[in-house]
MIDREN-746028 format. One record per residue (C-alpha): residue in one letter; x, y, z. Coordinates in steps of 0.05 Angstrom, whole numbers, plus 32768, in hexadecimal, padded with zeros to 4 digits. Layout:
REM residues N
AXYZ/...
***
This chain:
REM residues 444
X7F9482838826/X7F8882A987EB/X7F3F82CA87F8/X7F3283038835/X7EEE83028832/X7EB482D4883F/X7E7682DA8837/X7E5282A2886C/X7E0382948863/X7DDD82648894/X7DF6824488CF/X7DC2825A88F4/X7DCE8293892A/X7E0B829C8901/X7E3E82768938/X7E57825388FB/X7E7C827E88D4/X7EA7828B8917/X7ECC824A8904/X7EEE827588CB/X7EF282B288EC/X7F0E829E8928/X7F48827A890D/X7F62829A88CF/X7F6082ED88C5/X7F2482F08890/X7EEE8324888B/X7EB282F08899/X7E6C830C8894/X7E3182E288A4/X7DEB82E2887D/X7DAF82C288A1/X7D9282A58861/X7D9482B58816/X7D6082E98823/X7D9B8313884C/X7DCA82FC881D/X7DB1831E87E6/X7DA98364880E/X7DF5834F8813/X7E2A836787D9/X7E36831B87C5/X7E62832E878F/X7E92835487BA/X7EAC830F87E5/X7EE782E087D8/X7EBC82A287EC/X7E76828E87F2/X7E6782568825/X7E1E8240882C/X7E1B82248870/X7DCF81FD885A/X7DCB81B88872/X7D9B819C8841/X7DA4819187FB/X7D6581B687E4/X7D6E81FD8810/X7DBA81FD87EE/X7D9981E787A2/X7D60822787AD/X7D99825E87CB/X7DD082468796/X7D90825A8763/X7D89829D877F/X7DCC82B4878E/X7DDB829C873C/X7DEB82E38725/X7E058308875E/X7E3782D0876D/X7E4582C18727/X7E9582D28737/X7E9A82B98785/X7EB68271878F/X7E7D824987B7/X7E80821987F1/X7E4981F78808/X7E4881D58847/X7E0F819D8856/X7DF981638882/X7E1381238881/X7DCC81058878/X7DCB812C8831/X7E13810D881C/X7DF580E087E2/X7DD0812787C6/X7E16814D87C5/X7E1B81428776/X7DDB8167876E/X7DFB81A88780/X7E4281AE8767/X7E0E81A6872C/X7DEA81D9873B/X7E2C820A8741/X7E4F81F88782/X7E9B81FA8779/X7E9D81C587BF/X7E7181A487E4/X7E86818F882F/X7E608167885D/X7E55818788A7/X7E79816E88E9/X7E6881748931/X7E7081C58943/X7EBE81CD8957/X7ED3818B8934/X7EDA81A588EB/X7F0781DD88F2/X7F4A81C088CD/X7F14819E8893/X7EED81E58888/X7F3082098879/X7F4681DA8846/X7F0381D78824/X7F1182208820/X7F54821F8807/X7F4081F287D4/X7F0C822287B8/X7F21823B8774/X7F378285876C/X7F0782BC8757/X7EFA82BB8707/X7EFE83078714/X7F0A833F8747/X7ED5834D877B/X7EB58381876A/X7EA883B3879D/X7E6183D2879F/X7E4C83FD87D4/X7E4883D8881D/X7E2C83F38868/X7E03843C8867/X7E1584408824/X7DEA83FF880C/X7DAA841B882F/X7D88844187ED/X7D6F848387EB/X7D9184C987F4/X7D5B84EB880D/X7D6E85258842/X7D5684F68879/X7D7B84BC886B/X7DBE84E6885C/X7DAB8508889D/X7DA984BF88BC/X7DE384A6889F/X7E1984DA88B9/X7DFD84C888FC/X7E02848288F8/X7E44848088DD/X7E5484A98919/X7E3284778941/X7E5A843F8921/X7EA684538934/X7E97844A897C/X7E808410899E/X7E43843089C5/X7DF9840689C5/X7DD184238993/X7D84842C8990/X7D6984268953/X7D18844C8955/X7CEB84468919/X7CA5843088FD/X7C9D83E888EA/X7CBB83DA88A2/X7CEA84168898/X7D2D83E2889C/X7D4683EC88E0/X7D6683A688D9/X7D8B83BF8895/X7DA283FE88BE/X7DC083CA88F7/X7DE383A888C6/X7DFF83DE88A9/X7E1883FC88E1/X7E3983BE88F5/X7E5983BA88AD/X7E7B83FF88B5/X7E9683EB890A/X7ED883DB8912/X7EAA83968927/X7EA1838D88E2/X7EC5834888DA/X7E9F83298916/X7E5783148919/X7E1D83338913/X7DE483148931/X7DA08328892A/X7D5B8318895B/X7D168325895A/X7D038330899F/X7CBB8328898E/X7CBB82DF896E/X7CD282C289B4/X7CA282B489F5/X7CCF82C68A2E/X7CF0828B8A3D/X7D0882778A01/X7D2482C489F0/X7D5182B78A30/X7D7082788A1C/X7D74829789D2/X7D9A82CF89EE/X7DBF82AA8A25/X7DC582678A13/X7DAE82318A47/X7DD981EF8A66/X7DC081B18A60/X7D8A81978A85/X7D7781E28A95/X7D3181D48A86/X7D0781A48A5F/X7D2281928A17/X7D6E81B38A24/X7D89816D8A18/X7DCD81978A06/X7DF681D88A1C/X7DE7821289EA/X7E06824D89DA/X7DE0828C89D7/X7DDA82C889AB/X7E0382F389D6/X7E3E82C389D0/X7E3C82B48987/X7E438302897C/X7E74830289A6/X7EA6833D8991/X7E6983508958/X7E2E836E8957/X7DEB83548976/X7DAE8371895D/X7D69836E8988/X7D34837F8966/X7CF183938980/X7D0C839B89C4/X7CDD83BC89E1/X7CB5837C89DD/X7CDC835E8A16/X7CBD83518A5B/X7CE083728A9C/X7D0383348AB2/X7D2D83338A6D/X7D3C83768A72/X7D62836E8AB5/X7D82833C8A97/X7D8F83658A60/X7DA283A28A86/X7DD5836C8AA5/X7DF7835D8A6E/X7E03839D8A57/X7E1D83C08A97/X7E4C83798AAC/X7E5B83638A65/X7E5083178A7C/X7E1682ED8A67/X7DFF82B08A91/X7DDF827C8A6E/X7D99825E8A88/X7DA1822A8AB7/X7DE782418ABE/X7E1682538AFB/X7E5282788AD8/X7E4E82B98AAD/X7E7882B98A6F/X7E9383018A58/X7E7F831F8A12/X7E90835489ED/X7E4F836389C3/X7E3383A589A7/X7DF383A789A7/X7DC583CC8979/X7D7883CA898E/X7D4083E88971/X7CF983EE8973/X7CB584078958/X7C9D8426899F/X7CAB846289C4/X7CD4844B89F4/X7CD584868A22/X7C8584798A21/X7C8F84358A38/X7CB2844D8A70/X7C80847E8A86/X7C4E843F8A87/X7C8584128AAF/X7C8683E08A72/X7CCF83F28A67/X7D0F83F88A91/X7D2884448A96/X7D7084278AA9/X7D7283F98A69/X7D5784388A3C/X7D9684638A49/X7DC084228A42/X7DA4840F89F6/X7DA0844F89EB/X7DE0847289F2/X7DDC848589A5/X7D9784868991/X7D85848B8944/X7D45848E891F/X7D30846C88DB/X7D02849988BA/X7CC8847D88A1/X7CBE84778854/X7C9184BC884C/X7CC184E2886B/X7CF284CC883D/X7CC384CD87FD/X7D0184E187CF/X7D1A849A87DE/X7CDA847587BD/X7CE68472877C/X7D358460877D/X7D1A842387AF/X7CE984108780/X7D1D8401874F/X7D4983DE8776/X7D1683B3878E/X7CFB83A48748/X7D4383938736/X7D4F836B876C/X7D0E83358766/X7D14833D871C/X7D5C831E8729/X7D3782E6875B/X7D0882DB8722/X7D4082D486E8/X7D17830186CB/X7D2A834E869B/X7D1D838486C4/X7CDE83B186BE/X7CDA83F986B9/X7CB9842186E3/X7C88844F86C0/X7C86849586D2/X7C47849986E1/X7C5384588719/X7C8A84848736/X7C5584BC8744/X7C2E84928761/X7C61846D878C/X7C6D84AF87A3/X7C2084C787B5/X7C1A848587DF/X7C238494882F/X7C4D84508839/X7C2D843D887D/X7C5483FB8874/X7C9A84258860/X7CC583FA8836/X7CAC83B98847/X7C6483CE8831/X7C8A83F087F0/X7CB483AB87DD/X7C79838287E3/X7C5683AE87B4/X7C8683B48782/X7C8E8363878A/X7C4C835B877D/X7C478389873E/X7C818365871E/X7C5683228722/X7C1C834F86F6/X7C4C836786C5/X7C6F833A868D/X7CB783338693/X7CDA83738676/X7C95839E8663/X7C9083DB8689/X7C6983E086CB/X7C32841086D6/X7C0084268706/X7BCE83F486F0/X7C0383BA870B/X7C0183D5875A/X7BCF83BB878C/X7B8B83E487A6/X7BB383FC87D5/X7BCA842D87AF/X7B8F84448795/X7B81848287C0/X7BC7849987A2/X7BB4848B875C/X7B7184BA876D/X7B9F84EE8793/X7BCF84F18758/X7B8E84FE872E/X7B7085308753/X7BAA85578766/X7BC7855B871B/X7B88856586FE/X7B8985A386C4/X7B4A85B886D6/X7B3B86008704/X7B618631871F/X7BAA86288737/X7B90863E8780/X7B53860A877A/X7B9985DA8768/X7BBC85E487A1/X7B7E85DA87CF/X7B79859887B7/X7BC0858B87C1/X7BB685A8880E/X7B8085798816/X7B95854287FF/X7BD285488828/X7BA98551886D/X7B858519885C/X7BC184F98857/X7BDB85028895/X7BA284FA88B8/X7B9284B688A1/X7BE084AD88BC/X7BD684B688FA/X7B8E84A18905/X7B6684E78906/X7B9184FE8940/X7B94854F892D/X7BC885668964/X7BFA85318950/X7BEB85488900/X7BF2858F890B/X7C3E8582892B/X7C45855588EC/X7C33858888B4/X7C5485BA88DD/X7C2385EF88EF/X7BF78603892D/X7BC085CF8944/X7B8A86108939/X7BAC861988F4/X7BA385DB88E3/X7B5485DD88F7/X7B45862188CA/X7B6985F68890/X7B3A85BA8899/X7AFF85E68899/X7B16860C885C/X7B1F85CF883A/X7AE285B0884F/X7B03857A8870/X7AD8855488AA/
***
């Protein structure tokens, strides 16, 4: 077979691609949907199969994979319901279009469709993939990344600890890209999006007839990332009873499915992470002090976008680049004055709250025209009247830096909700220092 790596999106948990993986020796990595795909280096794979049984999901990622995969063979895989609508997309840039089988069936028929894709027009090219894809070379973030390729060589559970937004997902994934489980699966889960007794059987799996509406066996997430990676995320959302089962699986290395009567071994690495404090949870009994030390045999943090500020403006760029790509639209520059005040803004929603913004703006701005300050949401506006007052001409260069002080308290304080104790340890000085500079500042 003339290609070594795949790049595999859909199939849902990602059980799919295991087809390839498991019988021929190809680098197969899995993308849950287009929008993982393109955090992906698409351009860097042999092969593109999209594993999206109907016609119109294939038709909409074809669209927005256009450029990157401009140079990668593509196989798309859909139902046999949509067999009459297969024109439509070796139209729209397939290079084959197979219909699916019954899981297990189609093994023999999925090779050949591969073999029969046509060579590359060009070599892959080889962008930057794992820690190295995650933008920014701020000190934290370098600081982070020797860890966690550390972290990566052996097989030890990971916990992942960071605010909401700052990519602890993209961190997972790249940790699992630089394993020596790098040609397996990774699997990802939001512990949070499932009641209890569904995240079991997601986990697990269930037999049939294990409860109302398992009409069939299912595999769970545990064995479809079976000598991968499984990411929980959220995990201190789970309830006690999961995290014995949990704790289970991790000590015994067998997971039993729901309904079940016979454990099936794994070998899964699990990478968890959360936006609690975990130890706090413990001290309330709301979390499992056995499971802790389990999950978190290496423990990382991702820092939260202001303590990485140096990282802002280089993610504002890529993101512009990226939905201006999604848009098939020029790119826009970023004025200078926007990249001061990206850099004022306190980013309480971290790089979500930062590629939403930048999203937004490029709707406001015509294609190719340079954004500025006037394009960003209200949101911003306290940073566009910090930026003001703290580069203003005017006074003394003491009366300067005073405003600067302030502004910065203010700052912090707004973080974390007025709480002084917790802002002094933040800003580094004494909680009575911190007191004599409110009140020379006239700050209430």
């Amino acid at each position: 077979m003339r290609m070594r790596t795949i790049l595999w999106v859909g199939s849902g948990s990602g059980a799919g691609c295991g087809v390839v993986a498991d019988a021929v020796a190809l680098d197969v990595a899995w993308a849950r949907d287009v929008e993982d795909a393109l955090e992906l280096p698409v351009a860097a794979f042999d092969a593109l199969v999209l594993d999206l049984p109907r016609v119109g999901d294939a038709r909409a990622a074809l669209s927005a994979l256009s450029e990157s995969r401009a140079e990668v063979p593509t196989l798309v895989r859909i139902d046999p319901a949509e067999r009459n609508e297969s024109s439509v997309l070796a139209a729209s840039g397939a290079n084959r279009v197979m219909l699916r089988a019954a899981e297990g069936s189609e093994t023999s028929a999925l090779l050949d469709e591969l073999e029969r894709l046509p060579a590359r027009k060009g070599p892959p090219k080889s962008p930057e993939r794992g820690l190295e894809a995650i933008i920014g070379g701020s000190r934290a973030l370098e600081t982070l990344r020797k860890l966690a390729r550390q972290a990566a060589r052996s097989n030890a559970s990971i916990l992942i600890a960071g605010e909401t937004g700052t990519g602890k997902e993209l961190l997972a994934r790249a940790i699992h890209e630089e394993s020596p489980r790098r040609r397996a699966t990774f699997v990802a889960l939001n512990c949070a999006a499932f009641p209890e007794a569904l995240l079991e059987s997601e986990l697990f799996g269930h037999v049939k007839g294990a409860f109302t509406g398992a009409d069939r066996e299912r595999k769970g997430l545990f064995a479809a990332a079976d000598s991968g990676t499984l990411f929980l995320d959220e995990v201190g959302e789970t309830s006690p009873g999961l995290q014995a089962k949990l704790l289970r699986v991790l000590q015994e290395g067998e997971v039993r499915p729901v309904g079940g009567t016979r454990a099936r071994r794994v070998d899964v690495r699990v990478v968890a992470a959360t936006n609690r404090n975990l130890e706090q949870e413990i001290e309330r009994g709301s979390f499992r002090e056995d499971l802790f030390y389990r999950l978190a045999v290496f423990p990382l943090r991702m820092p939260s976008l202001r303590e990485r500020i140096d990282d802002v403006v280089p993610l504002a760029h890529h993101f512009l680049g990226r939905h201006a790509r999604r848009e098939a639209a020029p790119p826009c520059p970023l004025a200078r004055e926007a990249e001061e005040i990206l850099q004022v803004h306190a980013w309480p929603g971290n790089v979500r709250e930062l590629e939403n913004e930048v999203e937004r703006a490029l709707a406001l701005v015509a294609p190719g025209q340079t954004l500025r300050p006037e394009h960003f949401s209200e949101r911003l506006g306290a940073a566009r009247g910090a930026l003001r007052n703290v580069t203003g001409p005017t006074g003394t260069l003491r009366e300067a830096l005073n405003r600067v002080e302030a502004w910065y308290i203010r700052r912090a304080l707004a973080e974390l909700g007025g709480h002084r104790t917790a802002t002094a340890r933040k800003l580094g000085v004494t909680r009575e220092g911190l007191y004599k500079k409110m009140k020379r500042l006239g700050i209430q």
